[in-house]
Structures are given as structure tokens and as C-alpha cells.
Backbone bond lengths (Angstrom), bond angles and torsions (degrees), N, CA, C in turn:
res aa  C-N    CA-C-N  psi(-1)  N-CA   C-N-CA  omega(-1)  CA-C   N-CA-C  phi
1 X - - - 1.441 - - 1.544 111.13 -
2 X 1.382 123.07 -49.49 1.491 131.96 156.52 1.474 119.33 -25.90
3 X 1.387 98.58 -55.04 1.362 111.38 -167.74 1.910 98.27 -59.76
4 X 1.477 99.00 -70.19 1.558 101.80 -171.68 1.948 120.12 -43.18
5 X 1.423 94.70 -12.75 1.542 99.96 -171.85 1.535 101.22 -75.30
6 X 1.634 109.50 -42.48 1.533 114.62 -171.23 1.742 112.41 -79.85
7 X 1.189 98.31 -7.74 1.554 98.44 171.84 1.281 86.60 -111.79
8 X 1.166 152.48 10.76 1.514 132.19 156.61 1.808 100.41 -74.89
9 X 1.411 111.62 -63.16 0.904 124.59 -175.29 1.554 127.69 -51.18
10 X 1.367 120.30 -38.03 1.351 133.91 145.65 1.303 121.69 -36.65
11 X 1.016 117.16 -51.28 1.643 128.10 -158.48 1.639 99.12 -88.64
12 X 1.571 121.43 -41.83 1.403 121.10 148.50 1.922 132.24 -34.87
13 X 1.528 92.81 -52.33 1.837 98.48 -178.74 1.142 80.16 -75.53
14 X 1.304 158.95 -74.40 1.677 145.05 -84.73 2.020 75.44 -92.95
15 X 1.805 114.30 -53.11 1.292 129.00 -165.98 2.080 112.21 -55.16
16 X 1.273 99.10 -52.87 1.195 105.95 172.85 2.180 100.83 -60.21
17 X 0.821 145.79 -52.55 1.004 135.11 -146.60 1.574 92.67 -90.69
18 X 1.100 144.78 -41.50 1.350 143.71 -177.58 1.883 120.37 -73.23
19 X 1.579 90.13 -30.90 1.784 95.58 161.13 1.472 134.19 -46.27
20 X 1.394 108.49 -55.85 1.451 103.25 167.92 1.823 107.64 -65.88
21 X 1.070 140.46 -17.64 1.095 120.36 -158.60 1.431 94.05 -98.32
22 X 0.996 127.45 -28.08 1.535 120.15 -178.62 1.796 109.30 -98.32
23 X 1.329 125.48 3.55 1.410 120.46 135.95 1.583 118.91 -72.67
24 X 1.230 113.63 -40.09 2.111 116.21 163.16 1.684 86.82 -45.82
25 X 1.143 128.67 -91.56 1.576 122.82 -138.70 1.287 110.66 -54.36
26 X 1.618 119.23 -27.11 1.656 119.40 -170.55 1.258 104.00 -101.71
27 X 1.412 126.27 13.90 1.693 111.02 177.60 1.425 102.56 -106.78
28 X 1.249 102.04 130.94 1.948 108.19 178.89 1.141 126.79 -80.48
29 X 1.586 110.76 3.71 1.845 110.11 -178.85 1.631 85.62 -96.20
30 X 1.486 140.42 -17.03 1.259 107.84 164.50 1.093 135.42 -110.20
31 X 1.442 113.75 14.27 1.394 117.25 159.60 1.190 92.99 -73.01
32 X 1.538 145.57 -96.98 1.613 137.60 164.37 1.461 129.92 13.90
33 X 1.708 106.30 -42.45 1.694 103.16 165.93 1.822 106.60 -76.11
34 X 1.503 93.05 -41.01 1.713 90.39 -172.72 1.399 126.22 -82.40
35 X 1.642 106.61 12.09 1.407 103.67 -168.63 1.862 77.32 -140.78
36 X 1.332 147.79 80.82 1.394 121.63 169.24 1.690 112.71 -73.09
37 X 1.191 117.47 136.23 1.376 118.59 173.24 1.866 106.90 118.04
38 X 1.009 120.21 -19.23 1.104 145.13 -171.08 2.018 129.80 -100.67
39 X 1.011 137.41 111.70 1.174 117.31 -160.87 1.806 117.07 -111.17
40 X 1.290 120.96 143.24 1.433 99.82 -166.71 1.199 108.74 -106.50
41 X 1.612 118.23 20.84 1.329 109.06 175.02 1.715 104.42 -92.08
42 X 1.322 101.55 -36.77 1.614 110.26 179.74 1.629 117.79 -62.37
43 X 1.530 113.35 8.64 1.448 115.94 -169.55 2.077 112.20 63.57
44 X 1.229 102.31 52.51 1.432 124.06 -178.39 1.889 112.49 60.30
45 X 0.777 111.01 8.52 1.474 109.01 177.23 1.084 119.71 -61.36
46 X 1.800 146.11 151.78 1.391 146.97 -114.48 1.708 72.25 -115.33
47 X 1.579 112.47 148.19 1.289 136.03 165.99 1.499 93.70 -93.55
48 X 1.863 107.33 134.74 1.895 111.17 139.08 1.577 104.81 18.26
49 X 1.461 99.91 -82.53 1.852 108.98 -149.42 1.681 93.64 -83.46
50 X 0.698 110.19 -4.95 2.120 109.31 -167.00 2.037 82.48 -90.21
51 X 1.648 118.60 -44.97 1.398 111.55 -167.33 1.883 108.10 -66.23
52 X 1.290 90.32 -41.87 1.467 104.34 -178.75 1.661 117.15 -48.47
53 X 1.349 101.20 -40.53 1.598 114.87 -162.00 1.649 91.39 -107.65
54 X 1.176 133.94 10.91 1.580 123.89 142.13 1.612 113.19 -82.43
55 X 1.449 101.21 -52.43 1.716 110.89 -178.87 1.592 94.41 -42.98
56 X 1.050 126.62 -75.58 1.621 144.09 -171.13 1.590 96.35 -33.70
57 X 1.137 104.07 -48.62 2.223 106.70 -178.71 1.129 92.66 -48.68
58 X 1.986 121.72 -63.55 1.151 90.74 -131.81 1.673 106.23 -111.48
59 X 1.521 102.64 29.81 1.834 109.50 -177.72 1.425 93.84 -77.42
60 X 1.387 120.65 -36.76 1.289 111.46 -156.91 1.274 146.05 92.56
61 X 1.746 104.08 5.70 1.037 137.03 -168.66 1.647 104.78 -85.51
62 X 1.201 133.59 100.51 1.228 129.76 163.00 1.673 135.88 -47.89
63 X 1.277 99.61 7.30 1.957 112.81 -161.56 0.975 91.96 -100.18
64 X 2.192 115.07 -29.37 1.571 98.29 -166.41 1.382 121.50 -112.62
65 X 1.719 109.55 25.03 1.217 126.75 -172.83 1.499 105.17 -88.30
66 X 1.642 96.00 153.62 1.554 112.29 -151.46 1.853 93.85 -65.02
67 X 1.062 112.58 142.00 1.298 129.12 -178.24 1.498 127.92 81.48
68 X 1.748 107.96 -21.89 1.327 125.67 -172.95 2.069 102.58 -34.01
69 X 1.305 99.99 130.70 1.776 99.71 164.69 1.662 94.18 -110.14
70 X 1.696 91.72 142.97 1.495 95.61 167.61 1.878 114.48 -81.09
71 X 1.160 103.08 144.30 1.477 112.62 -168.22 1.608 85.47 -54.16
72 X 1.552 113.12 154.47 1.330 159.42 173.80 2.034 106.30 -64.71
73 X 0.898 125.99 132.45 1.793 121.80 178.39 1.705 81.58 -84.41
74 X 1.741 104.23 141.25 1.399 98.52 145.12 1.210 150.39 -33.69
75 X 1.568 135.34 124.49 0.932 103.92 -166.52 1.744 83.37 -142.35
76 X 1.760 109.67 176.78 1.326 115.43 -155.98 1.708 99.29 -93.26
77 X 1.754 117.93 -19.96 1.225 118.91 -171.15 1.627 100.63 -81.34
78 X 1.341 136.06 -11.00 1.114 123.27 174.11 1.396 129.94 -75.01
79 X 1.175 94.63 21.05 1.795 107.15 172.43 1.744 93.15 -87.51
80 X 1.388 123.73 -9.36 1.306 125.78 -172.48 1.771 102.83 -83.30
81 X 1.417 107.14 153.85 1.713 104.38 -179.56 1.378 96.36 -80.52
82 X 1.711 106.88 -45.65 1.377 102.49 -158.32 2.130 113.19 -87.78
83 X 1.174 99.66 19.03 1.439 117.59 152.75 1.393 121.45 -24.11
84 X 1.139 130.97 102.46 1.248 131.63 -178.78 2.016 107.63 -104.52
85 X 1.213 121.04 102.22 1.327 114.72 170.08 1.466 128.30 -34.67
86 X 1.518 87.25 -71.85 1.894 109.75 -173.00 1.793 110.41 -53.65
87 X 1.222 124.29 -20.17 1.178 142.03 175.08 1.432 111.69 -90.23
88 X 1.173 98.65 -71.07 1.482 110.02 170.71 1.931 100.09 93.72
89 X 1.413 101.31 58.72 1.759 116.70 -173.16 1.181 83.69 -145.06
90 X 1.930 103.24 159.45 1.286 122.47 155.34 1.652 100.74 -121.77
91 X 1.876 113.78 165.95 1.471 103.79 167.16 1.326 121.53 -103.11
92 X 1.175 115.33 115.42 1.635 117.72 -159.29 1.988 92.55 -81.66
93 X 1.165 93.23 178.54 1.507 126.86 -173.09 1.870 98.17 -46.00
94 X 1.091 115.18 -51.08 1.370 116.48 -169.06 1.275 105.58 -81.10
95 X 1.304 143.30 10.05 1.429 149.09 154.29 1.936 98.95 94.20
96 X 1.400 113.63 9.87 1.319 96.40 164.22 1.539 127.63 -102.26
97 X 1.185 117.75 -178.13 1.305 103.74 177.58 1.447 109.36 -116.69
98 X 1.486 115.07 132.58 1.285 124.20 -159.88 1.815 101.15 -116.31
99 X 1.548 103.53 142.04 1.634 106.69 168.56 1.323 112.52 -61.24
100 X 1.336 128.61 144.21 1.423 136.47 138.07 1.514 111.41 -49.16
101 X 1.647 108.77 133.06 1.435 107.97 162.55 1.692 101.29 -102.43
């Protein structure tokens, strides 16, 4: 009777500890976080944007690499320190931030 309790009890931890891990392997939003470009309904095969963003690897093109910003047009406020490109403001004297004309 002992015996059957500790293989009851075994077979309980072994179950609890393997549950979450085999909800991780069968849920498809994290294969999708851990694989971007990739889809897990198709049995991992490259999505649209996953084909696009290999082509893009391997042209060699630096414009279309992940994060790339396109350079900024000259502009006359960048004589300012506190010049912000991506915005395209400086912070004037009164602590706001004003457009470049």
C-alpha cells in the first residue's frame, strides 16, 4: 500500500512539472516570439515578411537592415547640441522643443 502511495505521488510531481513545459512547446505565440519571421501554424515555414527580410540579409544592402534609420536632410537647426534628428526639434531657452524651419 506504501509502495502504491510513492508511485502515486511520483507520477503526480513527475506530471505537475512536465505540464507547463509541454503547454511552452504547443503554444504558437511563442514559437512566433522565438522564431520572428517564421510561422508555427505552417510547420515553421518563412512568412511574406520572414522571405523579405532574408532577401534584404543577403542583397547586402544596408538601408534594409533591421533597425537601419535613413540619414536626416540637412538642416540649419543642427548647429543646435540639443538637435534632435528623428524629430527634427531643437530645445530652445524656454525648455520647449521647437520645429526647425
Amino acid at each position: 500500500m506504501a509502495g502504491y502511495r510513492a508511485v502515486a505521488a511520483a507520477v503526480l510531481l513527475v506530471g505537475m512539472t512536465f505540464t507547463p513545459v509541454l503547454a511552452q512547446i504547443s503554444e504558437p505565440a511563442l514559437f512566433d516570439a522565438q522564431n520572428p519571421g517564421r510561422s508555427a501554424i505552417s510547420g515553421g515555414a518563412l512568412t511574406p515578411w520572414g522571405e523579405a527580410q532574408e532577401a534584404a540579409r543577403h542583397s547586402g544592402n544596408p538601408a534594409n537592415a533591421y533597425g537601419a534609420m535613413t540619414p536626416a536632410p540637412p538642416s540649419s537647426c543642427a548647429r543646435y547640441r540639443s538637435f534632435d534628428p528623428a524629430s527634427g526639434t531643437y530645445l530652445g531657452r524656454d525648455g520647449r522643443r521647437h520645429p526647425c524651419q
